[in-house]
N, C-alpha and C positions, 0 to 999 in steps of 0.2 A: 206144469201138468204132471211131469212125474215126483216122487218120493225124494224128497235130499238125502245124499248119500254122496258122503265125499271119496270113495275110490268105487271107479269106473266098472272094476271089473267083478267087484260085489253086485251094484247096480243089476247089473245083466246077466249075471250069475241068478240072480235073484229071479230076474224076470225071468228068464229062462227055464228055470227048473220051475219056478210055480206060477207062473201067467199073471195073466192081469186078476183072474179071481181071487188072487194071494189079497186083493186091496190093497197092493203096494202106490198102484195108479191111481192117488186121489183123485182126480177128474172123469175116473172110468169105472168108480164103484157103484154107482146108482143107474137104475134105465134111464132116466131120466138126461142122465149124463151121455150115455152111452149111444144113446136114440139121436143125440143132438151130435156126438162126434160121426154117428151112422151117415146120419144126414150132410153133414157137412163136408163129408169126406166121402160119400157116393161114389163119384167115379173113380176116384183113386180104390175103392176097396171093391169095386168090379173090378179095375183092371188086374187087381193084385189075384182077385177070383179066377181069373181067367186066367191068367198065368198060374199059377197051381195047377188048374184043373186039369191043363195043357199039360204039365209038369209030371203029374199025376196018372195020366190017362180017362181020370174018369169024376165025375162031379164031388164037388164037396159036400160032407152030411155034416150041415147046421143041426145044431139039438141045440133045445130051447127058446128062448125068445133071440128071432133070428136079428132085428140088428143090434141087438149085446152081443151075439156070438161073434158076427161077422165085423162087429167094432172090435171085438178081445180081440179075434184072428188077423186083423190086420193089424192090428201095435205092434202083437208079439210078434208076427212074421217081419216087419221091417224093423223091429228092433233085433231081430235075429239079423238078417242081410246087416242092417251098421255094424251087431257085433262081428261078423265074418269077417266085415272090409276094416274092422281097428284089427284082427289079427286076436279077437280073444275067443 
């Protein structure tokens, strides 16, 4: 699913500063793709919704077609949490 790239900390580096819109995430550059990880991953990207939101105080502003967003927003956000817990 993600981009090969053989050191970790490029990887996430990468993710990181330019998101899944960068098209690093071959399996999450088309809606098509993106509608199908929406869906498949539903309640994992509520829960993560919810906790933000929680986090946040106050709801999150989806812009544009809302499950690419809330699909980009949930990779990058638990690719962010993994990078925390490697320590990069």
């Amino acid at each position: 699913m993600i981009v090969r790239d053989d050191n970790v900390e490029d990887f996430f580096s990468k993710l990181l500063n330019h998101g899944c819109q960068s098209g690093m995430i071959e399996k999450l550059v088309y809606y098509h793709d993106t509608h199908k990880f929406y869906d498949t991953h539903y309640y994992e990207i509520e829960e993560l919704r919810e906790e933000l939101e929680n986090s946040f105080g106050e709801p999150l502003q989806a812009k544009g077609d809302l499950k690419n967003w809330f699909a980009w927003m949930a990779f990058e956000e638990t690719a962010r949490f993994i990078a925390e817990e490697l320590g990069l």
